[in-house]
MMTF fields as JSON, N, C-alpha, C and O atoms, coordinates in Angstrom:
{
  "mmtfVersion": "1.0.0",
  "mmtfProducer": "UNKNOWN",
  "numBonds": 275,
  "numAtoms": 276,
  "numGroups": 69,
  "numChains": 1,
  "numModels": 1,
  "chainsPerModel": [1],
  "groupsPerChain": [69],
  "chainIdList": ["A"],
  "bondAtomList": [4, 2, 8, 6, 12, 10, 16, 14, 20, 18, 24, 22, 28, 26, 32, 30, 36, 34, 40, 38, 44, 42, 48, 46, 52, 50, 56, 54, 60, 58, 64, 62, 68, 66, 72, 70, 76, 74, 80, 78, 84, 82, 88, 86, 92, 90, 96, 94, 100, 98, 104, 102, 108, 106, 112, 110, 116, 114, 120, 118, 124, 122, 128, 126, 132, 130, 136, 134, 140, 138, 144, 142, 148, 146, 152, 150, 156, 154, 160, 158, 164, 162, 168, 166, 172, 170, 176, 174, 180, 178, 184, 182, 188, 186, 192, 190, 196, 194, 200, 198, 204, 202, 208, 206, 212, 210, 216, 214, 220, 218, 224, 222, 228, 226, 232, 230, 236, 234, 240, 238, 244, 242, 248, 246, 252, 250, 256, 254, 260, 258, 264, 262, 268, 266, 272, 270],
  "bondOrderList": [1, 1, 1, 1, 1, 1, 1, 1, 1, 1, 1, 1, 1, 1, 1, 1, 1, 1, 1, 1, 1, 1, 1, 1, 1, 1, 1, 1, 1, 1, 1, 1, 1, 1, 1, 1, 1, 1, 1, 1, 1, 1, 1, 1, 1, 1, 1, 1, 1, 1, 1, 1, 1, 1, 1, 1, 1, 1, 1, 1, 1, 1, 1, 1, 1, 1, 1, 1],
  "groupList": [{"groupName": "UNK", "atomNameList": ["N", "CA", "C", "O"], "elementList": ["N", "C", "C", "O"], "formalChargeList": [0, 0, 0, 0], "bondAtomList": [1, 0, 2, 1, 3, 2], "bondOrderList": [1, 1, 2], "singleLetterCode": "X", "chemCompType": "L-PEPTIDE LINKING"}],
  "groupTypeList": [0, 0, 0, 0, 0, 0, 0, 0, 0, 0, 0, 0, 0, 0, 0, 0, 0, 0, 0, 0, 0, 0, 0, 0, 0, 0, 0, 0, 0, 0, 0, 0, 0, 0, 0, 0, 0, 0, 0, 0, 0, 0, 0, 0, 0, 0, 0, 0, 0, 0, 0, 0, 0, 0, 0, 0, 0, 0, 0, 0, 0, 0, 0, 0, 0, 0, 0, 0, 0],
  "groupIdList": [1, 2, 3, 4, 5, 6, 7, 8, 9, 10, 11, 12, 13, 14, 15, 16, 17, 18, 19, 20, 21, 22, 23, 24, 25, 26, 27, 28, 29, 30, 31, 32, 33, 34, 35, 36, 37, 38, 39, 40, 41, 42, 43, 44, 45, 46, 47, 48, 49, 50, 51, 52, 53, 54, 55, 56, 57, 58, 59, 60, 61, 62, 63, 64, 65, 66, 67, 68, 69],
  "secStructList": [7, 6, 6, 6, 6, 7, 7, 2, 2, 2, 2, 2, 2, 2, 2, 6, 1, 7, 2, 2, 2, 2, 2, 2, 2, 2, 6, 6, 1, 1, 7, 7, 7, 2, 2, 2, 2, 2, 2, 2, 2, 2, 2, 6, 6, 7, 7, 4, 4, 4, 6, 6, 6, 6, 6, 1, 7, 6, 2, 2, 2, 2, 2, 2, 2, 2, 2, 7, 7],
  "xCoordList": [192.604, 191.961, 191.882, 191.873, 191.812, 191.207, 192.807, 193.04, 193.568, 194.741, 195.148, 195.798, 195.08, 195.138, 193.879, 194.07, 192.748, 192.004, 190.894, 190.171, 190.916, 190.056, 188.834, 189.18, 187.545, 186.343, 185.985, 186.489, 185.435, 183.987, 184.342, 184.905, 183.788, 183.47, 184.855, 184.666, 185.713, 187.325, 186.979, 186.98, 186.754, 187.685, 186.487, 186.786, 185.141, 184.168, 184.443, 184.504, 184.634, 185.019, 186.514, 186.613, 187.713, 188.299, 188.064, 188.523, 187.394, 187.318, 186.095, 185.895, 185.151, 184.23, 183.217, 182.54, 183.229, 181.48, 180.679, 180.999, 179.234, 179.097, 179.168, 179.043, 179.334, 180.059, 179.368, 180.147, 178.19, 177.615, 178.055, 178.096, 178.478, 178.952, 180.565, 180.933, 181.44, 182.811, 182.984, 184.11, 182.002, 181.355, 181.41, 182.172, 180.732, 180.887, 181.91, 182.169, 182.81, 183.764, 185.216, 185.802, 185.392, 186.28, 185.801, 186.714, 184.448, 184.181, 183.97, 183.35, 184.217, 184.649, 182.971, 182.563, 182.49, 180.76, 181.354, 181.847, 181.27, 181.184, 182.852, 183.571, 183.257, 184.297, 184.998, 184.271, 186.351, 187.169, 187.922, 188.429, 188.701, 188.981, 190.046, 190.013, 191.631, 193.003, 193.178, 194.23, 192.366, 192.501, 191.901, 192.784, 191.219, 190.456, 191.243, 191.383, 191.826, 193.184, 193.976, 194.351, 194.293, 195.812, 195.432, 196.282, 193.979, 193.794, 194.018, 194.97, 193.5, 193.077, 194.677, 194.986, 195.526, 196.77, 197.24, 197.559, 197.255, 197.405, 196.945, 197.571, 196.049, 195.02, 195.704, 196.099, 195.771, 196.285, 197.798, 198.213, 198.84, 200.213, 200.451, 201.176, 200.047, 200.182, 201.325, 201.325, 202.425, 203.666, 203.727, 203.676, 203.791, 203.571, 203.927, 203.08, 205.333, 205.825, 204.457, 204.318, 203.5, 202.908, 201.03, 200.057, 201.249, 199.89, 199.668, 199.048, 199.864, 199.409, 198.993, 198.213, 199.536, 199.35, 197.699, 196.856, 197.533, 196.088, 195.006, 193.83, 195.196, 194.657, 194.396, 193.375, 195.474, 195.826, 196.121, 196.963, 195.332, 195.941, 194.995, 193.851, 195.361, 194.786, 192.912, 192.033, 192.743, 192.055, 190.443, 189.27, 190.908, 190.112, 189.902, 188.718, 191.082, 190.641, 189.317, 188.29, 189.358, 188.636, 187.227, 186.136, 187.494, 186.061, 185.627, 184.424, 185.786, 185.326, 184.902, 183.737, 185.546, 185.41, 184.433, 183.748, 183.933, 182.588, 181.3, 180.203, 181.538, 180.355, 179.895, 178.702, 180.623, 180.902, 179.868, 179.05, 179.86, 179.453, 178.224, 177.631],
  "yCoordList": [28.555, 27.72, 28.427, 27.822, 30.01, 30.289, 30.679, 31.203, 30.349, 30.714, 29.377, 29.425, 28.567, 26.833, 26.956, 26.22, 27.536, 27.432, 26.258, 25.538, 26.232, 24.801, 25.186, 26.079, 25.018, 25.256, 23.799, 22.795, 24.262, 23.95, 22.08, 21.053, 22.449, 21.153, 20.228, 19.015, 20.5, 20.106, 19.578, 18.347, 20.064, 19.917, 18.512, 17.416, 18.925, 17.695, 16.698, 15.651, 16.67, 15.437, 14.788, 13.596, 15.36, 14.675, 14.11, 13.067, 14.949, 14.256, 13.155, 12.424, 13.171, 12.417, 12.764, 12.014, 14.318, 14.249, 15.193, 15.558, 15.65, 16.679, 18.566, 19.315, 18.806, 20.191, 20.566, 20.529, 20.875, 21.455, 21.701, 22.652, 20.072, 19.924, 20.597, 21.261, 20.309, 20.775, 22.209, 22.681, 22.878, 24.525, 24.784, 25.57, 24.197, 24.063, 23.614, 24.134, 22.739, 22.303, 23.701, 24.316, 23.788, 25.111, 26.242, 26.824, 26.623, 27.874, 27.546, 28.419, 26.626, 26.352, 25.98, 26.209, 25.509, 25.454, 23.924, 23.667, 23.035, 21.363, 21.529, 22.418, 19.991, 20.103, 18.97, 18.062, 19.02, 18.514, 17.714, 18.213, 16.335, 15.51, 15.487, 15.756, 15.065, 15.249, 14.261, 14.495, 13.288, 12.702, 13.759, 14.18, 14.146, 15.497, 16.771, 17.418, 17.111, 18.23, 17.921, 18.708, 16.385, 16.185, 16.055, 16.308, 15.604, 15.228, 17.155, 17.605, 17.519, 19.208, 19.757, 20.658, 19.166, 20.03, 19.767, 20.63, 18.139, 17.704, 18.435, 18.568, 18.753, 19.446, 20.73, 21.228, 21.192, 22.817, 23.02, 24.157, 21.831, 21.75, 22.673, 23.64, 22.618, 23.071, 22.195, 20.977, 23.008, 22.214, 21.481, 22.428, 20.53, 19.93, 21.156, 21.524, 21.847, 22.77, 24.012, 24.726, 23.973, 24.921, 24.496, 25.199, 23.129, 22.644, 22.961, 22.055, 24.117, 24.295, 26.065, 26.743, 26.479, 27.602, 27.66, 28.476, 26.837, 27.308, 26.166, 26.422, 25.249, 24.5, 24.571, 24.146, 25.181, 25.638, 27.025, 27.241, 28.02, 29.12, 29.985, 30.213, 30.511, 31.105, 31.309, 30.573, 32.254, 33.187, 31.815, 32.072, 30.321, 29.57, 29.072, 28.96, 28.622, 27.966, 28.803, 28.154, 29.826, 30.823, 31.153, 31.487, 31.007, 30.665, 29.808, 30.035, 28.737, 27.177, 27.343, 27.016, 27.729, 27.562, 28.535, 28.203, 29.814, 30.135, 29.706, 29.839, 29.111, 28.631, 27.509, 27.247, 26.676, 25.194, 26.279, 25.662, 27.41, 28.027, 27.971, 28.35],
  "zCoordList": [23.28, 22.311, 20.969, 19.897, 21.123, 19.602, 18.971, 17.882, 19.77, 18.996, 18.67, 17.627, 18.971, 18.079, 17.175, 16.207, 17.087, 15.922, 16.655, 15.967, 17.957, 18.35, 18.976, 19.749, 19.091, 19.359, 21.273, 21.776, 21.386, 22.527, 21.836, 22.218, 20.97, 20.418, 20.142, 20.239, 19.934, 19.552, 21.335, 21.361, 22.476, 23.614, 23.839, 24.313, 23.362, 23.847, 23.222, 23.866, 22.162, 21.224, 21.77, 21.478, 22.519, 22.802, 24.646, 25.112, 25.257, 26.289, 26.354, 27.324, 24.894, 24.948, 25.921, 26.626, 25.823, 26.227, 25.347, 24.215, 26.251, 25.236, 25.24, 26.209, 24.24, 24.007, 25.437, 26.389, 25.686, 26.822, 28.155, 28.936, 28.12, 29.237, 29.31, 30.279, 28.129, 28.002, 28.203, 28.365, 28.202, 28.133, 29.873, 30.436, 30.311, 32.138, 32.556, 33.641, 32.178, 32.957, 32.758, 33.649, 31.147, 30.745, 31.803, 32.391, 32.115, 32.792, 33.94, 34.547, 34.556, 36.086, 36.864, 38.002, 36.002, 36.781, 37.095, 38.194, 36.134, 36.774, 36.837, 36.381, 37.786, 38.076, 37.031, 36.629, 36.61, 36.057, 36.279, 37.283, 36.053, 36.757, 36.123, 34.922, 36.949, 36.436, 34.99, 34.395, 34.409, 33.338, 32.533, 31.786, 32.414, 31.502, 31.387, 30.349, 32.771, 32.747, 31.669, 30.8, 31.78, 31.028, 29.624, 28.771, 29.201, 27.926, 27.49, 26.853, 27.741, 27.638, 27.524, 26.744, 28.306, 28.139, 26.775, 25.957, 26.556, 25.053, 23.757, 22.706, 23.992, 23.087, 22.876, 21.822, 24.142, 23.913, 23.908, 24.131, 23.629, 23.373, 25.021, 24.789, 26.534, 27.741, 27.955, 27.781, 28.398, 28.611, 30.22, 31.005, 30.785, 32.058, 33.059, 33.873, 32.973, 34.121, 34.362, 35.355, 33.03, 33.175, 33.681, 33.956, 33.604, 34.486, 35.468, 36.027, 36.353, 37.617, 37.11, 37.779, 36.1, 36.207, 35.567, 35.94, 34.765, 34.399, 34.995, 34.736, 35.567, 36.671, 38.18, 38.721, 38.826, 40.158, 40.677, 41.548, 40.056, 39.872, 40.997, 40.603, 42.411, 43.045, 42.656, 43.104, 41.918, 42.094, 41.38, 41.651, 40.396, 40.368, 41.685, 42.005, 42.846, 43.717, 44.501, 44.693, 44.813, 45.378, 44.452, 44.913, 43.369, 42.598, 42.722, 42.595, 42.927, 43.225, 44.803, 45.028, 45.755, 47.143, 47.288, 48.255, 46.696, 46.861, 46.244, 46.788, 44.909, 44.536, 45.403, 45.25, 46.398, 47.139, 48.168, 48.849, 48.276, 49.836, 49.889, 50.9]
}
């Protein structure tokens, strides 16, 4: 993000919620839903081949599956 120059607030304003919440979903607390992935890839010019790498990437799944514990 800070190398596009885009803030917290850039990502809430396009998924339409608020920054707060866009703050939890980026740091893996609330969960993210594949329309919000894709708006987010838009945002960050994320090329499709590379949507799994910062969406699906081991070491989040395993962060998610312990906070779930």
């Amino acid at each position: 993000m800070a190398e596009l120059q885009l803030t917290q607030k850039d990502v809430a304003k396009v998924l339409n919620i608020a920054q707060s919440t866009a703050n939890q979903k980026i740091n893996n607390i609330r969960p993210m839903d594949l329309d919000e992935a894709e708006k987010i890839c838009d945002l960050l010019k994320i090329k499709p081949t590379e949507f799994e790498i910062y969406f699906f990437y081991k070491e989040s799944c395993v962060m998610q599956q312990n906070k779930e514990a």
